[in-house]
ChimeraX commands (.cxc) that place a marker at each C-alpha (Angstrom):
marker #1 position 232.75,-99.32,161.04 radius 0.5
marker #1 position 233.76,-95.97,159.81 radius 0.5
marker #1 position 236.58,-94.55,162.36 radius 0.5
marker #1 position 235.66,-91.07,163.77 radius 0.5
marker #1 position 238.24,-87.87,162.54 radius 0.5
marker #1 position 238.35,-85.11,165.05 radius 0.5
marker #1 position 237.92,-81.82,164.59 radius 0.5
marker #1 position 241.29,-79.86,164.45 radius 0.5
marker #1 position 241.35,-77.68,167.03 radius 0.5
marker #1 position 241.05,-73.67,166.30 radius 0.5
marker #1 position 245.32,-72.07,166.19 radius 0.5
marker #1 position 245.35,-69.16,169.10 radius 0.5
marker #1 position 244.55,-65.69,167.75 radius 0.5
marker #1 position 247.72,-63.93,166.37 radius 0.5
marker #1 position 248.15,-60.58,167.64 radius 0.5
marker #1 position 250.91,-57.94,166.62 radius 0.5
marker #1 position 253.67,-57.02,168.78 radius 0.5
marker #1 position 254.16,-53.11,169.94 radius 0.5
marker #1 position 257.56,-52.16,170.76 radius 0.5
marker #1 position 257.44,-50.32,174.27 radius 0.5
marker #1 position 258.31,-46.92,172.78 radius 0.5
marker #1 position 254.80,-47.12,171.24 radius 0.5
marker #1 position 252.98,-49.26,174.00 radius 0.5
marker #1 position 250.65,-46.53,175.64 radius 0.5
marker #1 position 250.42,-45.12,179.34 radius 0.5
marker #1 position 249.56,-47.77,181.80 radius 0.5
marker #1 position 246.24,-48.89,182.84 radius 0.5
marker #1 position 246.33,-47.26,185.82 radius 0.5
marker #1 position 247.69,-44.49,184.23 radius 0.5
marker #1 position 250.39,-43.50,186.99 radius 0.5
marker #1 position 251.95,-39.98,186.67 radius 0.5
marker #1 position 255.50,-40.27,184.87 radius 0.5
marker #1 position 258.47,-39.81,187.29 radius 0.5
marker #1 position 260.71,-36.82,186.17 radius 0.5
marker #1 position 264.28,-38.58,186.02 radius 0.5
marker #1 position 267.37,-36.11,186.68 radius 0.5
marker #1 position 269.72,-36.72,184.64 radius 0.5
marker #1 position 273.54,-38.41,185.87 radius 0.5
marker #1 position 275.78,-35.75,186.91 radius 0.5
marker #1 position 279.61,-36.64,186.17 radius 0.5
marker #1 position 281.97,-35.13,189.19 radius 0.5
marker #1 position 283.97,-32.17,187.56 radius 0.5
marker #1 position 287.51,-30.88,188.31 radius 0.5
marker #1 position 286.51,-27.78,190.29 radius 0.5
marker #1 position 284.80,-27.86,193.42 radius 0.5
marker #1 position 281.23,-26.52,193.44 radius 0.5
marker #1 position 280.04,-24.86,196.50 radius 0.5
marker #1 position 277.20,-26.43,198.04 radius 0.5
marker #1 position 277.87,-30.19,197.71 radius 0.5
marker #1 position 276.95,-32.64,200.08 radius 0.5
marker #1 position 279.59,-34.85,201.86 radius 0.5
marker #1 position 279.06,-37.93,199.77 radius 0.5
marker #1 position 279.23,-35.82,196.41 radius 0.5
marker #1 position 282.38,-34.12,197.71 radius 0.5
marker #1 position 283.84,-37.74,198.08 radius 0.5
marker #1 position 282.83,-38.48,194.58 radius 0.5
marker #1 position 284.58,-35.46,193.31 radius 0.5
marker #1 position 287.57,-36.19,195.09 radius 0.5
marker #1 position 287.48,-40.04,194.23 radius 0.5
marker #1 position 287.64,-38.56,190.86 radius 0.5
marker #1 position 290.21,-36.45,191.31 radius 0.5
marker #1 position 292.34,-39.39,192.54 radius 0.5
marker #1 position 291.50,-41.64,189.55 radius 0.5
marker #1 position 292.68,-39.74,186.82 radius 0.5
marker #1 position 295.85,-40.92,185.19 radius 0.5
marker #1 position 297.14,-37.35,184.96 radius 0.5
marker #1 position 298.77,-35.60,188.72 radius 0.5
marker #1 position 296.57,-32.32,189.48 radius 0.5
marker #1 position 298.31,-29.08,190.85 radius 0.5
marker #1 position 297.99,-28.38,194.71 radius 0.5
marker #1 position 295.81,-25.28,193.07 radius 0.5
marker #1 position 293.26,-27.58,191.72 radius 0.5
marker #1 position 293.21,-29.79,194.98 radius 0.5
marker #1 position 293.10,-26.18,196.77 radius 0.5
marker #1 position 290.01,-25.15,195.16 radius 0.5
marker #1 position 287.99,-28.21,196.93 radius 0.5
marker #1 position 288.35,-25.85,199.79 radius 0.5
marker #1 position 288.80,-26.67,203.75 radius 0.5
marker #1 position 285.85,-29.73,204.05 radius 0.5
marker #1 position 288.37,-31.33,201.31 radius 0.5
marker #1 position 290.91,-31.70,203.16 radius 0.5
marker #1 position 289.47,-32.64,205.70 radius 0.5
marker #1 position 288.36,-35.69,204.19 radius 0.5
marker #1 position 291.22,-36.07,202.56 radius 0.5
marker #1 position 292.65,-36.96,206.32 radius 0.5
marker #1 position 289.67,-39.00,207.16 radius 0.5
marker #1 position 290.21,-40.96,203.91 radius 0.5
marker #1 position 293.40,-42.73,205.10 radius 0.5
marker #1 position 291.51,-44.80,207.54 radius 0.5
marker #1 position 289.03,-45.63,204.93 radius 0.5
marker #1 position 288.57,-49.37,204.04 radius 0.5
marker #1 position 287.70,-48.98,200.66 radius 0.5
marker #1 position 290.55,-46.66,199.94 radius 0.5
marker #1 position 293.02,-48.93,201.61 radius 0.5
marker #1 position 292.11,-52.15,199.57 radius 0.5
marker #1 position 292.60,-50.20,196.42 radius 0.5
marker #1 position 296.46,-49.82,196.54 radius 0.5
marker #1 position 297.28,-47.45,193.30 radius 0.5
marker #1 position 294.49,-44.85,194.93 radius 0.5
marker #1 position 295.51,-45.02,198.31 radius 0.5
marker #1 position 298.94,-43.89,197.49 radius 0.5
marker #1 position 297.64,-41.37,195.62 radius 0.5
marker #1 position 295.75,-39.84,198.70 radius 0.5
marker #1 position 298.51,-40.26,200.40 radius 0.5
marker #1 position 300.59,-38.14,198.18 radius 0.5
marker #1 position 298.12,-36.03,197.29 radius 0.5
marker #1 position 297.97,-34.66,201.49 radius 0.5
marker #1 position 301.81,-34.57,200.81 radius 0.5
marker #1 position 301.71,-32.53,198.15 radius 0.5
marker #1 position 299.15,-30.08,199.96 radius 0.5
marker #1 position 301.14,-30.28,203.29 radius 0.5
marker #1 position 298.16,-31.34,205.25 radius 0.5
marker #1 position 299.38,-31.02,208.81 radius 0.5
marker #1 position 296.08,-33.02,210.58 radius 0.5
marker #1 position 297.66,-35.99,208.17 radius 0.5
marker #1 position 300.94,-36.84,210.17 radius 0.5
marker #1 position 299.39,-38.92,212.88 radius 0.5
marker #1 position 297.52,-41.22,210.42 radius 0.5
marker #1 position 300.54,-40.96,208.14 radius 0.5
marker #1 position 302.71,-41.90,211.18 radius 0.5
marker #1 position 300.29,-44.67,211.65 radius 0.5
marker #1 position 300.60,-46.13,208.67 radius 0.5
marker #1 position 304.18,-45.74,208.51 radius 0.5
marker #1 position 304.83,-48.33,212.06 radius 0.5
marker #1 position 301.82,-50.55,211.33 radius 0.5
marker #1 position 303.63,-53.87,210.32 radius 0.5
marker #1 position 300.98,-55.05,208.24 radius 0.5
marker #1 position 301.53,-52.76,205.77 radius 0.5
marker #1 position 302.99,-53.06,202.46 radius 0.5
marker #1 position 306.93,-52.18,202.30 radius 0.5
marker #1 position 305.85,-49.75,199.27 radius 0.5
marker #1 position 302.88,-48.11,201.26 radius 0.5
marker #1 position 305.69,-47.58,204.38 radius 0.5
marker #1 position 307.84,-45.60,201.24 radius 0.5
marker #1 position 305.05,-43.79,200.41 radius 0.5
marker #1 position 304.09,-42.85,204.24 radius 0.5
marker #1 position 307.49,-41.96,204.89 radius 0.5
marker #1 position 307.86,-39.76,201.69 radius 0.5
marker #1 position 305.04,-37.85,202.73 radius 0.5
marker #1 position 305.92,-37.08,206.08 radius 0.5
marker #1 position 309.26,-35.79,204.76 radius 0.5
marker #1 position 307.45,-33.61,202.39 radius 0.5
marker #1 position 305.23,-31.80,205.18 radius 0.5
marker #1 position 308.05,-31.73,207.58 radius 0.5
marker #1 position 306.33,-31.70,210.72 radius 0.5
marker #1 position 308.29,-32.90,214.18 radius 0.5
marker #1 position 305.53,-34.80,215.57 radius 0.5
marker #1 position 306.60,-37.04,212.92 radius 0.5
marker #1 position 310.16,-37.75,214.12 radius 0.5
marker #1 position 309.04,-40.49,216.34 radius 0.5
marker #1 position 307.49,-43.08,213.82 radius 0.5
marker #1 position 310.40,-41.62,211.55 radius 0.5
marker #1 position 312.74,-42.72,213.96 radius 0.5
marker #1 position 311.32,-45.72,214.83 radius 0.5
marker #1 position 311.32,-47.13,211.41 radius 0.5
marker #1 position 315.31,-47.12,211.11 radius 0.5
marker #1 position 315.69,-50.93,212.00 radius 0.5
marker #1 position 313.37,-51.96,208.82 radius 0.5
marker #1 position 314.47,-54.78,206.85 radius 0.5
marker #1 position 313.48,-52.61,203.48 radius 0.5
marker #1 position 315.97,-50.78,201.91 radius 0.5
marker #1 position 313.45,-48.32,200.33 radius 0.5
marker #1 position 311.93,-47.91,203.73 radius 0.5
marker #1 position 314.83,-46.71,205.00 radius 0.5
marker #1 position 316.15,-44.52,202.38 radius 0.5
marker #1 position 312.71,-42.55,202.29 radius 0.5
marker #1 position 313.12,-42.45,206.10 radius 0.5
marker #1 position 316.65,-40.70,205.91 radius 0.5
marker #1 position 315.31,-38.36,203.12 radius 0.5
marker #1 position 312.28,-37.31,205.51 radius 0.5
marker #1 position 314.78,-37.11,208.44 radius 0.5
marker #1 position 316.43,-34.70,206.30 radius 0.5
marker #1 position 313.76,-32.53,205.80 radius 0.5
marker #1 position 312.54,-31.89,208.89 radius 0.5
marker #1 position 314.16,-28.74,210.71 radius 0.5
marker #1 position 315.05,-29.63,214.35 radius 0.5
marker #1 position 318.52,-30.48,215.66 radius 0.5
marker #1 position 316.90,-34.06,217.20 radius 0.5
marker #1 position 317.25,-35.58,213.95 radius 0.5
marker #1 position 320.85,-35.30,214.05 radius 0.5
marker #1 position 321.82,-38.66,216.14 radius 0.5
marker #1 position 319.78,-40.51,213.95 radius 0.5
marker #1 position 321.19,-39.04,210.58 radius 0.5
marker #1 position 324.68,-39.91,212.31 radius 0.5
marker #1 position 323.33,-43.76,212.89 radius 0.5
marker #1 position 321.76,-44.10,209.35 radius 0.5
marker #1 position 325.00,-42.74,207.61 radius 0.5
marker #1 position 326.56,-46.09,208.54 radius 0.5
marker #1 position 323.49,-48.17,206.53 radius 0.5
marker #1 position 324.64,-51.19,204.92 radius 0.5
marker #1 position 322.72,-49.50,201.67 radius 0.5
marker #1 position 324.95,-46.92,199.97 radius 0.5
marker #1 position 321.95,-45.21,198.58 radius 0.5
marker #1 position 320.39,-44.99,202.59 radius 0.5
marker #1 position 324.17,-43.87,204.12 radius 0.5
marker #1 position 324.91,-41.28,201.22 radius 0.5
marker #1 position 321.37,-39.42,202.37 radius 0.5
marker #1 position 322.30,-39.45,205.52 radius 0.5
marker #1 position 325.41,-37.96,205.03 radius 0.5
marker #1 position 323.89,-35.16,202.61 radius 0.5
marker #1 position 321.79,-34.37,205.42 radius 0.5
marker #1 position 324.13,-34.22,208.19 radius 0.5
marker #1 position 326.47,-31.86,205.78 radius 0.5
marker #1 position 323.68,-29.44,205.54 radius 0.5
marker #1 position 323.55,-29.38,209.39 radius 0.5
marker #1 position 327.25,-28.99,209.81 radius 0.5
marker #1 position 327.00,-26.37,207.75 radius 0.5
marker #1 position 324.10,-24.91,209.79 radius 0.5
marker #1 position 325.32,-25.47,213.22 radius 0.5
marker #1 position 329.19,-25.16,211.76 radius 0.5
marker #1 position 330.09,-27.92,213.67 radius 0.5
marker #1 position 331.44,-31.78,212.45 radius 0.5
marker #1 position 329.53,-34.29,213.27 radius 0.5
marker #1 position 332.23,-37.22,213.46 radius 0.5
marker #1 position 331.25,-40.47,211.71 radius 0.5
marker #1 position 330.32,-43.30,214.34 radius 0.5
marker #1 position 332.49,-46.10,214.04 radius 0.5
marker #1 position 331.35,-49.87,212.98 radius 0.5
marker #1 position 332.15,-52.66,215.68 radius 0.5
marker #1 position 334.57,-53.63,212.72 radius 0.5
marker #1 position 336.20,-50.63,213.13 radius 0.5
marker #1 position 337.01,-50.88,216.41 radius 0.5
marker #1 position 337.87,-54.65,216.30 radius 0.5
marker #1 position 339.36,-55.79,212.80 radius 0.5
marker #1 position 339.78,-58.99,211.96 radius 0.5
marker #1 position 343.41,-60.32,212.39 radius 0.5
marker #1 position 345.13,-61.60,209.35 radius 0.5
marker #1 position 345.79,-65.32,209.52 radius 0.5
marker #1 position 349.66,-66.20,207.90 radius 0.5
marker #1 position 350.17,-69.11,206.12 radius 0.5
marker #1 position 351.77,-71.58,208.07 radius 0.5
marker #1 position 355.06,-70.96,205.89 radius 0.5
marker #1 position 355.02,-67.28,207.21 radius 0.5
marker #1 position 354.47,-68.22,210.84 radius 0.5
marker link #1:1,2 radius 0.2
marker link #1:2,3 radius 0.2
marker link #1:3,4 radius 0.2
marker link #1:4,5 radius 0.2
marker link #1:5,6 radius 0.2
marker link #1:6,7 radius 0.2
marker link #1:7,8 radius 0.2
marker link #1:8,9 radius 0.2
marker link #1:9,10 radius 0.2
marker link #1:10,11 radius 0.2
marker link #1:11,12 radius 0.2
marker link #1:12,13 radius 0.2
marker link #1:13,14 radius 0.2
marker link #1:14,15 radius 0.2
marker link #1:15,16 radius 0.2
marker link #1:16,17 radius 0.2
marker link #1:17,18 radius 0.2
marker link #1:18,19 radius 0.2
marker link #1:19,20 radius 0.2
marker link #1:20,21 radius 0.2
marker link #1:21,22 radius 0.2
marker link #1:22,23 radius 0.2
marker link #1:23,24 radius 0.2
marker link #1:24,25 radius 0.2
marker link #1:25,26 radius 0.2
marker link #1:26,27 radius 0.2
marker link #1:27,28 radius 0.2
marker link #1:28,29 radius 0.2
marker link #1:29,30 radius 0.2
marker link #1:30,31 radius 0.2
marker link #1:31,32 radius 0.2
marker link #1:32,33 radius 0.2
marker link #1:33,34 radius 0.2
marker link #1:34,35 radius 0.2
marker link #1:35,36 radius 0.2
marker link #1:36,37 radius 0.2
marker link #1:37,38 radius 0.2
marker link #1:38,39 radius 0.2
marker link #1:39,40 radius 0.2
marker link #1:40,41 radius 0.2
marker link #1:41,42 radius 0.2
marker link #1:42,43 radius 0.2
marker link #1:43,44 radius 0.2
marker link #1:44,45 radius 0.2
marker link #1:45,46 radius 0.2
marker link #1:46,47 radius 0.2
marker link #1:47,48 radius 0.2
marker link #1:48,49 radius 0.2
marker link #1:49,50 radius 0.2
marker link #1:50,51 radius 0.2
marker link #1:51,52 radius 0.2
marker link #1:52,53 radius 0.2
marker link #1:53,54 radius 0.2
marker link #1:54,55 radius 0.2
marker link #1:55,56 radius 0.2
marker link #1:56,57 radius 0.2
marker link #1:57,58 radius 0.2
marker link #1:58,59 radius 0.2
marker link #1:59,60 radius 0.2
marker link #1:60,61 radius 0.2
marker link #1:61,62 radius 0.2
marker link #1:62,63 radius 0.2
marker link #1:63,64 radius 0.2
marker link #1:64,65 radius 0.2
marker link #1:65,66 radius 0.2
marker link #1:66,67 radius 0.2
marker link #1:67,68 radius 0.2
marker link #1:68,69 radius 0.2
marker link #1:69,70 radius 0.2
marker link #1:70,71 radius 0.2
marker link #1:71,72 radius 0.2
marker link #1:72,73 radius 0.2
marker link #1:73,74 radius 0.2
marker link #1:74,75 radius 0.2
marker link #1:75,76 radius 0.2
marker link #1:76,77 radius 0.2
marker link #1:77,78 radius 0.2
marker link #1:78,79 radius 0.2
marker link #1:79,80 radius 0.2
marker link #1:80,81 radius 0.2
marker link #1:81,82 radius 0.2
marker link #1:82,83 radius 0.2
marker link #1:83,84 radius 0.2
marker link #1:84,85 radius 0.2
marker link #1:85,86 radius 0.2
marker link #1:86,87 radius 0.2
marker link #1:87,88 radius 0.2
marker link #1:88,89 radius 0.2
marker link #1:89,90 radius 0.2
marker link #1:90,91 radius 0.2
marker link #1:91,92 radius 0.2
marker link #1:92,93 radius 0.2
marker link #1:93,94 radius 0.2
marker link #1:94,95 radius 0.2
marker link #1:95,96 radius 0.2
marker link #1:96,97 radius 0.2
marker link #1:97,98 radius 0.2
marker link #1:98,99 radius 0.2
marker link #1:99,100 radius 0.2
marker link #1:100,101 radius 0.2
marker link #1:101,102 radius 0.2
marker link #1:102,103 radius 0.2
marker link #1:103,104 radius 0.2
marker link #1:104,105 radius 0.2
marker link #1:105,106 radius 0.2
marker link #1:106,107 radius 0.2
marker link #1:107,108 radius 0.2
marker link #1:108,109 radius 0.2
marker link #1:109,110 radius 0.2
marker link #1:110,111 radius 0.2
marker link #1:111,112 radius 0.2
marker link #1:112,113 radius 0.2
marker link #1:113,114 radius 0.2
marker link #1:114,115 radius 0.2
marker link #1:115,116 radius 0.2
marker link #1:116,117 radius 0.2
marker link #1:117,118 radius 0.2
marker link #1:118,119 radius 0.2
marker link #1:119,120 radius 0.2
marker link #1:120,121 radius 0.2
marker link #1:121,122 radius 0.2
marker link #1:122,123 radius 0.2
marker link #1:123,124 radius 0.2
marker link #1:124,125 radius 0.2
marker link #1:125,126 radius 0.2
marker link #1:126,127 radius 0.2
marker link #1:127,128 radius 0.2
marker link #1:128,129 radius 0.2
marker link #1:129,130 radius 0.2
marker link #1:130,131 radius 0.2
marker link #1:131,132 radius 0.2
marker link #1:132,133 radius 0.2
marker link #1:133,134 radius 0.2
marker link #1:134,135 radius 0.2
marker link #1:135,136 radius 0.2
marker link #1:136,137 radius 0.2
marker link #1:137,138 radius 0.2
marker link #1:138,139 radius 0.2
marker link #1:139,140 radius 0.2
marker link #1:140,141 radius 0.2
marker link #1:141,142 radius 0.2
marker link #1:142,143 radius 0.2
marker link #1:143,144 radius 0.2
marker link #1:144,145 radius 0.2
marker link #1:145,146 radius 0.2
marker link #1:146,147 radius 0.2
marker link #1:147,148 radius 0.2
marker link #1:148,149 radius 0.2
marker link #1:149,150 radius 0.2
marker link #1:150,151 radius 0.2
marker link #1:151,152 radius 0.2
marker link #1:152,153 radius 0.2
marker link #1:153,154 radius 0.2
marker link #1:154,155 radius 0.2
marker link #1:155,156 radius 0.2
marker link #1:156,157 radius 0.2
marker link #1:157,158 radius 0.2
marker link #1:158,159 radius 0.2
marker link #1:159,160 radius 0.2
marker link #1:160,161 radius 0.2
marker link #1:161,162 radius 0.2
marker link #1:162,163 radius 0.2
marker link #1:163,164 radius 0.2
marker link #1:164,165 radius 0.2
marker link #1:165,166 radius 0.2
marker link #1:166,167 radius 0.2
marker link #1:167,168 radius 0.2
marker link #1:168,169 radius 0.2
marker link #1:169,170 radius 0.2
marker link #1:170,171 radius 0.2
marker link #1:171,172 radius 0.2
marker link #1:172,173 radius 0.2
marker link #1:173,174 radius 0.2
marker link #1:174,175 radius 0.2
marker link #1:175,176 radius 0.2
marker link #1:176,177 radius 0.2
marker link #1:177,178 radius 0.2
marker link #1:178,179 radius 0.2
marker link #1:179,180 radius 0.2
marker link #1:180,181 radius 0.2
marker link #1:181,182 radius 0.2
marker link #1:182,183 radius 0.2
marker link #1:183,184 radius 0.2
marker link #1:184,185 radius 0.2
marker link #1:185,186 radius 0.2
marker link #1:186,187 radius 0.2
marker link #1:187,188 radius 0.2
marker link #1:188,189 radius 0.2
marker link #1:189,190 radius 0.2
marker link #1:190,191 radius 0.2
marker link #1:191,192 radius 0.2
marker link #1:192,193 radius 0.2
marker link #1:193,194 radius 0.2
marker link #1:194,195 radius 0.2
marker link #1:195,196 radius 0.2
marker link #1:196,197 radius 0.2
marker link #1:197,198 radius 0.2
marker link #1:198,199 radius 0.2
marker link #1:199,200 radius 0.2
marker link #1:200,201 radius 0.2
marker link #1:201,202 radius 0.2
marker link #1:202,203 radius 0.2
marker link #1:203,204 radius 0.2
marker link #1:204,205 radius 0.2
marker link #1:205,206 radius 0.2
marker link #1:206,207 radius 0.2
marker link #1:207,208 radius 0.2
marker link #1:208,209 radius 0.2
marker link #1:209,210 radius 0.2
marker link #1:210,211 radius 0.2
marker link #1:211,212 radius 0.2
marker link #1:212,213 radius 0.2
marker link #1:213,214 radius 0.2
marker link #1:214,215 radius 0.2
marker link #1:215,216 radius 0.2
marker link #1:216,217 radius 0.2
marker link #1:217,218 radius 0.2
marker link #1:218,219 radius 0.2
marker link #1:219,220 radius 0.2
marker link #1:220,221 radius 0.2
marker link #1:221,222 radius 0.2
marker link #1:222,223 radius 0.2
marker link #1:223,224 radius 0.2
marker link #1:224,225 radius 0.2
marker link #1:225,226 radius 0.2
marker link #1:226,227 radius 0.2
marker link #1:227,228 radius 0.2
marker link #1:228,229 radius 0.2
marker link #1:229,230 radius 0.2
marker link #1:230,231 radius 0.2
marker link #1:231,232 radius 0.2
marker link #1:232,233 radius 0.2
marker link #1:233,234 radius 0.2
view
């Protein structure tokens, strides 16, 4: 008995492809959206931005490889630096170490006075990095305030060399005769580099005050060691 063939079964209709910039409008045909295009934050400040568009401007600002003048910064105008200030306690500001420094010198370079006490803060917190402390301490050198003097002057004892020149250099710059005693104690640093600050400061106020501050003596002044003879020489 003849076996049975089956029909071959019809191939699916082949239909040509439209690319999507051909494809027609939708079968619903829904209105097309008008799409604004991306605006790039600029160098000047334009008036009228909102607060999160000022923060991309200024984000900006802080990014690019090359330092602006304190005239560019000044253009931002007053709600700039205010967030300037209110961007050192920002966490993602902080975890980004190359900007962060940046702000911080950047509120420096503008002498931002509402700065010190976050500066200050950053400055004694021990968590921070020894190069961040530098930085903190540079700054509030450079704006010279005397509410700084305390964290200034609590940050002698630091372990960090840098730390402590920066401190001495800051010390230096700020006018009041209450940074005197601690001028005197950092002239006697174990660093060269931290005492010779010190001292360059301390001339200036000798000069100013024309008086001479006398050099506090090391417990090794006061109590050197006796020389041991050879037994021969006894």
């Amino acid at each position: 008995m003849p076996k049975r063939v089956r029909a071959a079964k019809p191939l699916p209709a082949k239909y040509p492809t439209i690319p999507d910039y051909e494809s027609g409008p939708t079968r619903y045909n829904e209105p097309e959206l008008a799409i604004a295009a991306d605006r790039m934050p600029g160098e000047k400040f334009q008036s009228g931005l909102s607060k999160a568009d000022l923060r991309l401007q200024i984000e900006a600002m802080l990014l690019r490889r090359d330092s602006l003048s304190a005239a560019s910064w000044s253009q931002l105008g007053d709600d700039a630096r205010a967030m300037l200030v209110d961007l050192l306690d920002d966490e993602a500001i902080r975890s980004r170490e190359a900007i962060f420094h940046r702000l911080i010198s950047v509120n420096a370079q503008l002498m931002v006075k509402r700065s010190v006490a976050p500066l200050a803060a950053i400055l004694t917190d021990k968590s921070e990095s020894s190069l961040t402390k530098a930085y903190a301490a540079n700054a509030l050198g450079r704006i010279g305030e005397p509410a700084a003097l305390a964290a200034l002057a609590a940050t002698i004892n630091t372990d960090d060399e840098m730390v402590r020149r920066q401190v001495a250099i800051a010390l230096g710059r700020i006018d009041r005769e209450a940074v005197i005693p601690h001028l005197i104690r950092l002239q006697d640093d174990k660093s060269t580099a931290v005492a010779e600050v010190a001292s360059q400061s301390l001339a200036v106020w000798e000069k100013k005050l024309n008086r001479k501050f006398v050099k506090r003596k090391t417990s090794v002044e006061k109590q050197p060691k006796k020389k041991i003879l050879p037994a021969e020489e006894r």
